[in-house]
N, C-alpha and C positions, 0 to 999 in steps of 0.2 A: 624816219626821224634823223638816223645818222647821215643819210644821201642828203639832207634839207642843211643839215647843218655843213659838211663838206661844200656843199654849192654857194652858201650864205660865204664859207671862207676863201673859194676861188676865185669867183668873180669878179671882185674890187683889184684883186691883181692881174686879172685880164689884160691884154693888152701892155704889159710894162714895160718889155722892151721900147717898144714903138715911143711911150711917153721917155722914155730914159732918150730914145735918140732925138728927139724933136727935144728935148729941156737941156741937153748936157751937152758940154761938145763932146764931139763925136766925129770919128773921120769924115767927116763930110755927110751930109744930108743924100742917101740915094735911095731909088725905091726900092720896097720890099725890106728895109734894112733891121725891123725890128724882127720878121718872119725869119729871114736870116739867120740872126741871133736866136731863136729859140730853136731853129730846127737843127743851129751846130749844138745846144745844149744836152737836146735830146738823144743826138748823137753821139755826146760823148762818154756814155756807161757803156757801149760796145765797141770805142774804139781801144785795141788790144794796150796800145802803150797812154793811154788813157788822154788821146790827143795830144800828147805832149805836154800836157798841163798837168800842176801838181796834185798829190794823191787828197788834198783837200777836195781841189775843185771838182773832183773826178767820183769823188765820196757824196759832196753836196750834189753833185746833177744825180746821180744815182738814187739819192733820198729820193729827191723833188723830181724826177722823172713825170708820175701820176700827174702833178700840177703846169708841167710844160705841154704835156702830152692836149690837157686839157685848155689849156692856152694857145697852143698855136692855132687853130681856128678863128678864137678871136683875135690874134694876131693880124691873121690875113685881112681879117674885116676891117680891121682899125686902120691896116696899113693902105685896103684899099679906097678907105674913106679921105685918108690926108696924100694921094697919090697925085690930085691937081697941086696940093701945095709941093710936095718935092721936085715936082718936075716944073714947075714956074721957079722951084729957089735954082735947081743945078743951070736953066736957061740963063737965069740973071749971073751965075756967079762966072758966068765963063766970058 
């Protein structure tokens, strides 16, 4: 029951990076950019000086580990789903 209700809470946040870079600007549209962002996330509870980012952010990836962990997979699917769009936007924009 409690794995049913965890899954019910993870899913709908699937994928957020990926929708954060495609809705918000963002340094530029590149591929892979939302897979990117979650796998520095997940990397940042073992980096020693906590990536240089402050002891907040370095606290919140540390919670939410479990939930990135479990995101990047769909990450990569989303990102490979919208991978003809970023590579038609970065060809146009040059």
């Amino acid at each position: 029951m409690r794995a049913g209700f965890t899954v019910l809470l993870v899913l709908p946040a699937g994928g957020c990076a990926n929708v954060i870079v495609h809705t918000e600007s963002h340094n530029g549209i590149a591929p892979y950019t939302g897979t990117y962002d979650c796998a520095k996330l997940l990397a940042l509870p073992f980096k020693e000086d906590g990536g240089g980012e402050d002891a907040v952010a370095s606290a919140y990836a540390t919670l939410l580990f479990p939930v990135f962990l479990v995101d990047l997979p769909l990450e990569i699917a989303m990102d490979t789903v919208t991978l003809p769009y970023d590579c038609c936007t970065l060809a146009f924009a040059r």
